[in-house]
C-alpha positions as CSV (number, residue, x, y, z in Angstrom):
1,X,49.3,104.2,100.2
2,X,49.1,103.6,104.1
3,X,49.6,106.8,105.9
4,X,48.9,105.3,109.3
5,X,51.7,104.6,111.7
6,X,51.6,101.1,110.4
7,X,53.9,102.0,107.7
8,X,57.1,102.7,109.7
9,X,59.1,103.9,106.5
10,X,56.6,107.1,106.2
11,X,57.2,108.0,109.6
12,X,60.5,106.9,111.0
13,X,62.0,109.9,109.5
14,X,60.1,112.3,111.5
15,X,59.8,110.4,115.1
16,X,63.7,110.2,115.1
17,X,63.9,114.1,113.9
18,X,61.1,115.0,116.8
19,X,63.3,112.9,119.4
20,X,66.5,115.1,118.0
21,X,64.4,118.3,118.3
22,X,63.8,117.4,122.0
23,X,67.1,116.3,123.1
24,X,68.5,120.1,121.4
25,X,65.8,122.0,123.3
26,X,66.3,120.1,126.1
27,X,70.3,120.2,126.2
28,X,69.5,124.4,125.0
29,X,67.3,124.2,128.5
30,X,70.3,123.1,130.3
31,X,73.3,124.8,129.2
32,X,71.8,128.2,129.8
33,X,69.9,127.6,133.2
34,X,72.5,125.2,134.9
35,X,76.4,126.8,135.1
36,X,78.0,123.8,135.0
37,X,76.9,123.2,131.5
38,X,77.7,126.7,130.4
39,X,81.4,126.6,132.3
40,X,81.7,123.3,130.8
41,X,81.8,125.0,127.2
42,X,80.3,122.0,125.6
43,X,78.3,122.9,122.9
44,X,74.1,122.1,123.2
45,X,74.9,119.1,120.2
46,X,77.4,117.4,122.5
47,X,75.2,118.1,125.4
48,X,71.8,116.5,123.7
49,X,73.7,113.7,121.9
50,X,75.7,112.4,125.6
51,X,72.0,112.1,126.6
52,X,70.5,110.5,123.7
53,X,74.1,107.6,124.2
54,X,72.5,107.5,127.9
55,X,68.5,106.7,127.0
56,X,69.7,104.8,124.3
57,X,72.1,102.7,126.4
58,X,69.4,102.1,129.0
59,X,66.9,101.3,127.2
60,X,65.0,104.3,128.1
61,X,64.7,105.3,124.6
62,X,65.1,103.6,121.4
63,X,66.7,105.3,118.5
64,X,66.9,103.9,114.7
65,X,70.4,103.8,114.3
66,X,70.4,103.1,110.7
67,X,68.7,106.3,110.0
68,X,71.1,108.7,112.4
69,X,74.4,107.1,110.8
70,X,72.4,108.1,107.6
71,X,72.3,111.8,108.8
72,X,75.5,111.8,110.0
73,X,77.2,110.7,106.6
74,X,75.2,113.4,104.6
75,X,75.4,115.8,107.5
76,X,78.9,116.0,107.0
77,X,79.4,116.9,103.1
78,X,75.9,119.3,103.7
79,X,77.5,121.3,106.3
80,X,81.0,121.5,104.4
81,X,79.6,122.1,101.0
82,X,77.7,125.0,102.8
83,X,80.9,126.9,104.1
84,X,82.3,126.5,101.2
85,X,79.9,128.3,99.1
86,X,80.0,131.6,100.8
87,X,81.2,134.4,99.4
88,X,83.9,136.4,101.5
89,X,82.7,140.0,102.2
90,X,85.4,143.0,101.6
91,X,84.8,144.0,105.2
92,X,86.1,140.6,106.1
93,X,89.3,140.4,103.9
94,X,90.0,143.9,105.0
95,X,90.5,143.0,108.9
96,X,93.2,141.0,107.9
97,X,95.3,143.7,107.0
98,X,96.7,143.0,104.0
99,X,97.9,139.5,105.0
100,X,94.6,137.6,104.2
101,X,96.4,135.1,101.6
102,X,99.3,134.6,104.1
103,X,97.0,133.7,107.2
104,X,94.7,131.6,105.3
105,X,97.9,129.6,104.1
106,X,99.3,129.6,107.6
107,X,96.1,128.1,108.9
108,X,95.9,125.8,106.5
109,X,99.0,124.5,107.0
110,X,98.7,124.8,111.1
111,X,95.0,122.6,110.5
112,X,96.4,119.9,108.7
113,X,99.5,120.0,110.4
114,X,97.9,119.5,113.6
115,X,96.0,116.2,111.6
116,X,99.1,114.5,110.7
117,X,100.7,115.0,114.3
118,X,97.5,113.2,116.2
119,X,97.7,110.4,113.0
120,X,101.4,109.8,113.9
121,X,100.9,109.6,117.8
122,X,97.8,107.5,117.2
123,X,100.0,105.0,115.2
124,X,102.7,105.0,117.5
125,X,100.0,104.1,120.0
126,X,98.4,101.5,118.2
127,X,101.6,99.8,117.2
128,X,103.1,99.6,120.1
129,X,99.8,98.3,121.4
130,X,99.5,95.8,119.0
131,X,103.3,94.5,119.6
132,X,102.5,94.4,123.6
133,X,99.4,94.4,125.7
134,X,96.8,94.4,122.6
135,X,98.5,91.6,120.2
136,X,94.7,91.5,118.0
137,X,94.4,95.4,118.0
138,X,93.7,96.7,114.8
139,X,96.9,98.3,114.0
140,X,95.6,101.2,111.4
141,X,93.2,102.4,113.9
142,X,95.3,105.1,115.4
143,X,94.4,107.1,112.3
144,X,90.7,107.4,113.5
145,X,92.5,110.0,116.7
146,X,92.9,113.1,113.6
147,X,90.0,111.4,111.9
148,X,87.4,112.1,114.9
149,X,89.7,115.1,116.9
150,X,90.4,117.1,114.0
151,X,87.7,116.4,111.8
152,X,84.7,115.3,114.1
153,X,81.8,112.9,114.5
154,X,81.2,112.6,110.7
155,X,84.8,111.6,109.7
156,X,85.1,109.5,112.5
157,X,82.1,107.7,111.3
158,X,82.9,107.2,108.0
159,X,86.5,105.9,108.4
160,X,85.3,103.8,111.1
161,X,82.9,102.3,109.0
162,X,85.2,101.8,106.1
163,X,87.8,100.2,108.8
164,X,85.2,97.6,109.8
165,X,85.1,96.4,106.3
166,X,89.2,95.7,106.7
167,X,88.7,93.8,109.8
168,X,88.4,96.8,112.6
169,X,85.0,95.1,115.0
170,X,83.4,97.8,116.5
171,X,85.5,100.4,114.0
172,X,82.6,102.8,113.9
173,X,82.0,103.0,117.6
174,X,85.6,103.7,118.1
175,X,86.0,106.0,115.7
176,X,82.4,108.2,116.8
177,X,83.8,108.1,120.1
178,X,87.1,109.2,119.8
179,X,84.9,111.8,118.2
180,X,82.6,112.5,121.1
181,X,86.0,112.6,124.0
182,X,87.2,115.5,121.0
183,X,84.7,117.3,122.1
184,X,85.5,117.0,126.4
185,X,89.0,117.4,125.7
186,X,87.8,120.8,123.7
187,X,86.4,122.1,126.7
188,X,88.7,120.6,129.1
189,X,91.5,121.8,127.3
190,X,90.2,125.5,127.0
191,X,89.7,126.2,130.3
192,X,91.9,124.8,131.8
193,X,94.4,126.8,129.9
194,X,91.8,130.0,130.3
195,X,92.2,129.5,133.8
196,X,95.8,129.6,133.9
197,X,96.3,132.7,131.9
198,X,94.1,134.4,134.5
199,X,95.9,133.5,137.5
200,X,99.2,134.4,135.2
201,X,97.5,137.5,134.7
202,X,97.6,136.9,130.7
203,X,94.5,137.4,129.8
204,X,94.2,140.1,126.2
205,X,92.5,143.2,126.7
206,X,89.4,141.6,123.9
207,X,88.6,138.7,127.0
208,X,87.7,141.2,129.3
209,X,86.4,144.4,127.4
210,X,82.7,143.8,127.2
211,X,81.3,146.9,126.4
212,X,77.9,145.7,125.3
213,X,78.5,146.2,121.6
214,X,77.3,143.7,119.0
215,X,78.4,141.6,116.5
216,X,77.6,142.9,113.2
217,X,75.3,140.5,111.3
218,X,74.8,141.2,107.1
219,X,71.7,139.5,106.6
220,X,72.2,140.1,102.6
221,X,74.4,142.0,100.1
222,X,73.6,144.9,98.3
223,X,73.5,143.0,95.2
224,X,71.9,140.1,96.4
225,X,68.5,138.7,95.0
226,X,66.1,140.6,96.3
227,X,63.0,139.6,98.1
228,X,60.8,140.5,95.6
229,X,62.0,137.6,93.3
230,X,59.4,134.4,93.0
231,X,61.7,132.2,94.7
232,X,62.4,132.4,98.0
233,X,66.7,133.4,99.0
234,X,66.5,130.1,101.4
235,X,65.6,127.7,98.6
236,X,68.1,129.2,96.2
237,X,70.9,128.1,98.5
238,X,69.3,124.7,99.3
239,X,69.2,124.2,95.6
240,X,73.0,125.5,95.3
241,X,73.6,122.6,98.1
242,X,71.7,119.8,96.6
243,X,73.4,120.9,93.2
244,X,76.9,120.3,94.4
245,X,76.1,117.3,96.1
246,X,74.5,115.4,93.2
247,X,77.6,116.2,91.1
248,X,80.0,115.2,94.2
249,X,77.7,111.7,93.9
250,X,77.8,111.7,90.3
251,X,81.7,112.2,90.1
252,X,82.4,109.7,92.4
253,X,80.3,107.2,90.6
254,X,81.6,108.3,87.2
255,X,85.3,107.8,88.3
256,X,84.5,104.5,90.3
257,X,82.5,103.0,86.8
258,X,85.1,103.9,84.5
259,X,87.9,102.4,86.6
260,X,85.5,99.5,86.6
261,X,85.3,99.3,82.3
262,X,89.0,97.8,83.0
263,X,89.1,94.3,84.4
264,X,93.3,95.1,85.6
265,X,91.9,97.9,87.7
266,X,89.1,96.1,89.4
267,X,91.6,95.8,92.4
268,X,91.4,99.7,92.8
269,X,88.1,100.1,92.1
270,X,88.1,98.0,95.5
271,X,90.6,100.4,96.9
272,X,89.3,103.7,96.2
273,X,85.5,103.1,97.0
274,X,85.5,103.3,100.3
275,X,88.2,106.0,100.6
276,X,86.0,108.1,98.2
277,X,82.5,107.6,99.1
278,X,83.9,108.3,103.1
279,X,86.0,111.7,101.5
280,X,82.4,112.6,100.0
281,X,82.6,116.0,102.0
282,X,86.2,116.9,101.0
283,X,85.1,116.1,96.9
284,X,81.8,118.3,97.6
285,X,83.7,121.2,99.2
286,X,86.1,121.3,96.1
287,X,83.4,121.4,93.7
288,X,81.4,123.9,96.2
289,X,84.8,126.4,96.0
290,X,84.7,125.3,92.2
291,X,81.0,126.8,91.7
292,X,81.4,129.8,93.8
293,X,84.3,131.0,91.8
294,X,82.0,130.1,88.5
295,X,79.2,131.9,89.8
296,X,81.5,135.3,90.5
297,X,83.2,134.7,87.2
298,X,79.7,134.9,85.4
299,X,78.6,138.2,87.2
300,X,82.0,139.6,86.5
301,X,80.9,138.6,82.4
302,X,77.6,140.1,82.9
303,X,75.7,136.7,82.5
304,X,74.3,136.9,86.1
305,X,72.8,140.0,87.5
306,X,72.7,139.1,91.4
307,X,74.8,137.4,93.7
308,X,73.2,134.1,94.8
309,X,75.2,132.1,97.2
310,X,73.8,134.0,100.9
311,X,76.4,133.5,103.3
312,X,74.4,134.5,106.6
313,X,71.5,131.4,105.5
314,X,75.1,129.4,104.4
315,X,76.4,129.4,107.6
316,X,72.8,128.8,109.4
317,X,72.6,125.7,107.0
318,X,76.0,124.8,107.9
319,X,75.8,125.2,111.4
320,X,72.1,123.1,111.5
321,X,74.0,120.4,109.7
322,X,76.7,120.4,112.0
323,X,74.3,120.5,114.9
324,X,72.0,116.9,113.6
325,X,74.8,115.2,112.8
326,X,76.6,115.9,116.1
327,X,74.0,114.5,118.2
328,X,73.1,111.8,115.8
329,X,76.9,110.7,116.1
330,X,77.4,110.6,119.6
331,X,73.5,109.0,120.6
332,X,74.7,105.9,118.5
333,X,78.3,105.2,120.0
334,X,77.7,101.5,121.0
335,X,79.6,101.0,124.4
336,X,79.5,97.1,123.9
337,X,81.2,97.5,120.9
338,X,84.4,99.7,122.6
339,X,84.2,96.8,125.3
340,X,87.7,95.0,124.1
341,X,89.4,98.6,123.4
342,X,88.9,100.7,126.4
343,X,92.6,100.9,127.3
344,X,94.0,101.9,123.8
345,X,91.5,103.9,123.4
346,X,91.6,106.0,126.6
347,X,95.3,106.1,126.4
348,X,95.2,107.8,122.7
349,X,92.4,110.3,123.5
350,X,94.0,111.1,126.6
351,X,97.7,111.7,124.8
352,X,95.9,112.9,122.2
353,X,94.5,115.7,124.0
354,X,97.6,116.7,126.1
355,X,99.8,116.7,122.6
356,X,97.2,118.6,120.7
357,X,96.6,121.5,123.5
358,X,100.9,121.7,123.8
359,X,101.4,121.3,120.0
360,X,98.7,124.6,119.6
361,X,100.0,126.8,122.5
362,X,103.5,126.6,121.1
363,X,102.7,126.9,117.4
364,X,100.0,129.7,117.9
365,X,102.8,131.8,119.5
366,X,104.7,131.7,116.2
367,X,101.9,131.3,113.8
368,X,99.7,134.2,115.2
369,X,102.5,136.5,117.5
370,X,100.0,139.4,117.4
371,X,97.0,137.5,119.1
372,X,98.3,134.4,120.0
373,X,96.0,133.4,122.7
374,X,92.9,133.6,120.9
375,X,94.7,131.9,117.7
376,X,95.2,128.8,120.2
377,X,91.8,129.1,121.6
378,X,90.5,129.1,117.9
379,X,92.9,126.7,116.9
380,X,92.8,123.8,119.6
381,X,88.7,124.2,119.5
382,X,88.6,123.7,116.1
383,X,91.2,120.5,115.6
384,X,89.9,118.8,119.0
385,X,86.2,119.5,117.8
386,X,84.3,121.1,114.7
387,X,84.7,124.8,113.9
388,X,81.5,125.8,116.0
389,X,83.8,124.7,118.8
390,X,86.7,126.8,117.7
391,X,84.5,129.8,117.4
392,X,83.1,129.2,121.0
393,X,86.5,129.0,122.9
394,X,87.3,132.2,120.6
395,X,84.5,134.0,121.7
396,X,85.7,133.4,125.7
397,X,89.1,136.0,124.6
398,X,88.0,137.6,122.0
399,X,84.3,138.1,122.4
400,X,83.6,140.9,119.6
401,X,85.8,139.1,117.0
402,X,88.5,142.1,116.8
403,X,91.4,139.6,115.9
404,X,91.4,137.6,112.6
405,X,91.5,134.9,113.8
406,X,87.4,134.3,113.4
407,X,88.1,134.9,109.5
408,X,91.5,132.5,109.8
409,X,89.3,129.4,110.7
410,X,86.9,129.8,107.7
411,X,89.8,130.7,105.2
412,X,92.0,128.3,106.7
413,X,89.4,125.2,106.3
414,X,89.3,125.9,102.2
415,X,93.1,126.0,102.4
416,X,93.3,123.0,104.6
417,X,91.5,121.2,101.9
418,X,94.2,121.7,99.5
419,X,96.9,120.3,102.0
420,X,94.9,117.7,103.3
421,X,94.5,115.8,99.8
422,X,97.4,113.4,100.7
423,X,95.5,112.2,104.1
424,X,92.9,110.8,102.2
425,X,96.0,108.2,100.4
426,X,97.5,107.8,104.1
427,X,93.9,106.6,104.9
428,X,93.4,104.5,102.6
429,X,97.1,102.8,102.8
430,X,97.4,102.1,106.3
431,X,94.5,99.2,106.5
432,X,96.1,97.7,103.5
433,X,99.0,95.7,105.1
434,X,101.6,96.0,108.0
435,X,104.4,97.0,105.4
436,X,102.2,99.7,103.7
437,X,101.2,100.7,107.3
438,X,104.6,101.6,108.2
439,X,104.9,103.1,104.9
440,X,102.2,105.4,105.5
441,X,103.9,105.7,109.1
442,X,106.9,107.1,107.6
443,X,104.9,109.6,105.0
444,X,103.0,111.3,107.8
445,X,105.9,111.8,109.9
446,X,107.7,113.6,106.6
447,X,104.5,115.1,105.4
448,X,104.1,116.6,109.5
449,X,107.7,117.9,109.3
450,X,107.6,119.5,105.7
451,X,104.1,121.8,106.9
452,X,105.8,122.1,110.6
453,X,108.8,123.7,109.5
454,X,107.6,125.3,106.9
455,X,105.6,127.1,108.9
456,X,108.3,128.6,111.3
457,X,109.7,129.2,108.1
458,X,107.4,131.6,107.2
459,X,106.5,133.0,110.1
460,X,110.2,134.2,110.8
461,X,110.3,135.5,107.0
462,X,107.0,137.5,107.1
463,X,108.2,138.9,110.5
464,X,111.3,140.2,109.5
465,X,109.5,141.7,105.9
466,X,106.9,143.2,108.5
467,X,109.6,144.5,110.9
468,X,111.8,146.3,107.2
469,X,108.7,147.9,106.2
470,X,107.8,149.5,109.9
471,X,111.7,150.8,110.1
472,X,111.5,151.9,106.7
473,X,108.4,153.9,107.5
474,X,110.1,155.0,110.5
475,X,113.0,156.3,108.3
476,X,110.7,157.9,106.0
């Protein structure tokens, strides 16, 4: 074998991972020495993957392309697959106060409601777009807005991709970008609306306490593997990770090939491919939730001695994940290939933004009464940009994590799976024709108003329980 740098398949992997490695270091450089960057609230990803887009665009640098869309795709399911695996500590649950089912519902239902209300105005745009100024505009395109606001570069990447295989030129571009504005809209958004609450004087109490004290961090359980075991606690949840993501490869495949035995269903086979092989993440986070509830199940039996799922190295996977594929995303936007779509797209991220930062300040007030500023901080982070983003606008009210709301992001993203399954049909429809397009139209406008309402639903009737119970206490 030729080990020299002849053979560009042997190192191509690790020249594009040292040039990620610089651009993060880098980008870390700046954010913490320069105050614009750490005013801007962008996180060091976004930072080091706007400068990779710039070298690459210029010339300056050249990146393999092929290899980051690679990382970006398994990025994705790696990092999701991670948060799903960790085990929720007592001390955690307890800080809801007795209503941890209810708010991981709620946020659930606020995550994916927030999805379907950027997919219906991104339709609306597109349509009207294509009836008017942009008669060739790919009219399903307006899905990408929840794909790359509320789910991030990965998403936007895959369905992109998948949309370039319908007709969509430049599909993946579009969608990584739409991706990448989530991100300036994020920060944009949160401080512009941080601002305002301190002129109004309406900051909480949480923003402006700094007393110095720490986060807590649990580095391991009591009932953990220990250290003195022959394998080391990191490789145990890399193996847990790999584990679930061979089966999510192998289901997919299994249910592709035996939809494939049958000549009448050939047709599907056509239609769920893409759609399932772009939900990769969504099918490995199931199976993740699926093998953490089989691994408690067996300790409760006695079959397994020690917990093995770590959630402190989880969410350091999780978060590295989140980090490559971030920057690998946003170096390879091709601005050539958004040349013929500039105007629909800047008028759906721009809307986009405005709707989504209005639609959270309002619903946040009835979703989360007791802390409703950092539930919209939280909130609007997370559904503009990845979770890391919703934790960092969190952190600017609520810098000590004293409100759920930390806890209501990670519970709500395994409930949001649940509610999110029908997206993944409304995906898949929308490309097919016009008629199915307007089909799909009509579902997400229903599917937005059953989860809208239903919140404010629930939010009045678990106000008023809340509101017996104190004036029965009172009483007593």
């Amino acid at each position: 074998m030729d080990f020299s740098s002849a053979n560009t398949e042997l190192w191509d992997f690790i020249i594009t991972s040292g040039i990620l490695a610089a651009l993060l270091l880098f980008s870390n450089l700046l954010r913490r020495k320069i105050r614009f960057f750490r005013n801007a609230l962008a996180p060091t990803s976004v930072i080091a993957g706007f400068i990779g887009l710039i070298l690459n665009e210029t010339g300056l640098l050249t990146l393999d392309v092929d290899l980051l869309h690679m990382l970006t795709y398994h990025g994705l399911a790696i990092g999701f697959i991670a948060l799903s695996l960790r085990i929720p500590r007592m001390q955690d649950v307890k800080k809801q106060k007795g209503d941890g089912v209810y708010n991981s519902v709620n946020s659930g239902m606020l995550i994916v409601s927030n999805y379907l209300m950027q997919g219906a105005l991104g339709l609306a745009i597109t349509i009207i777009a294509s009836l008017t100024f942009a008669p060739n505009f790919f009219k399903a395109s307006g899905i990408l807005l929840p794909m790359g606001y509320g789910q991030g570069p990965g998403q936007g990447n895959n369905i992109g991709a998948m949309y370039e295989s319908y007709g969509f030129v430049g599909g993946q571009s579009f969608g990584l970008a739409i991706a990448s504005l989530g991100f300036v809209w994020a920060s944009i958004g949160g401080i512009a609306y941080l601002y305002y609450l301190k002129k109004k004087n309406k900051l909480p109490k949480t923003a402006v306490q700094h007393t110095g004290e720490k986060a807590e961090i649990i580095f391991q359980e009591d009932d953990e593997v220990p250290l003195s075991e022959p394998v080391d606690r990191l490789t145990l949840q890399v193996a847990l990770i790999t584990l679930v993501y061979l089966l999510t490869y192998g289901l997919i495949y299994g249910i592709l090939w035996l939809l494939g035995l049958s000549p009448a269903l050939a047709g599907l086979v056509e239609i769920l491919s893409p759609l399932l092989w772009g939900f990769n993440f969504l099918i490995g986070s199931i199976l993740a939730l699926l093998m953490r509830g089989s691994l408690q199940k067996f300790r409760k039996k006695g079959w397994m001695s020690h917990q093995y799922p770590n959630t402190y190295l989880l969410n350091r996977i999780s978060g590295f994940a989140f980090d490559v594929m971030v920057v690998g995303a946003i170096a390879t936007i091709s601005i050539a290939d958004l040349k013929d779509n500039w105007l629909v797209f800047a008028i759906m991220t721009t809307l986009g933004g405005f709707a989504t930062l209005y639609y959270n300040i309002k619903m946040t007030r009835i979703v989360y009464p007791d802390y409703p500023v950092a539930g919209m901080m939280g909130m609007y982070g997370m559904v503009t940009g990845t979770a890391s983003t919703g934790i960092m606008l969190l952190r600017e009210v609520d810098p000590l994590f004293r409100t759920p709301m930390s806890m209501n992001l990670i519970t709500g993203s395994s409930t949001a799976i649940i509610f999110g399954a029908p997206i993944l049909i409304f995906v898949g429809l929308a490309a097919q024709s016009d008629l199915l397009l307007y089909v799909t139209f009509g579902a997400i406008l229903f599917y937005w108003a059953v989860l809208h309402f239903g919140l404010k639903y629930r939010a009045k009737k678990h106000a008023l329980k809340k509101s017996s119970a104190k004036n029965a206490k009172v009483h007593d």
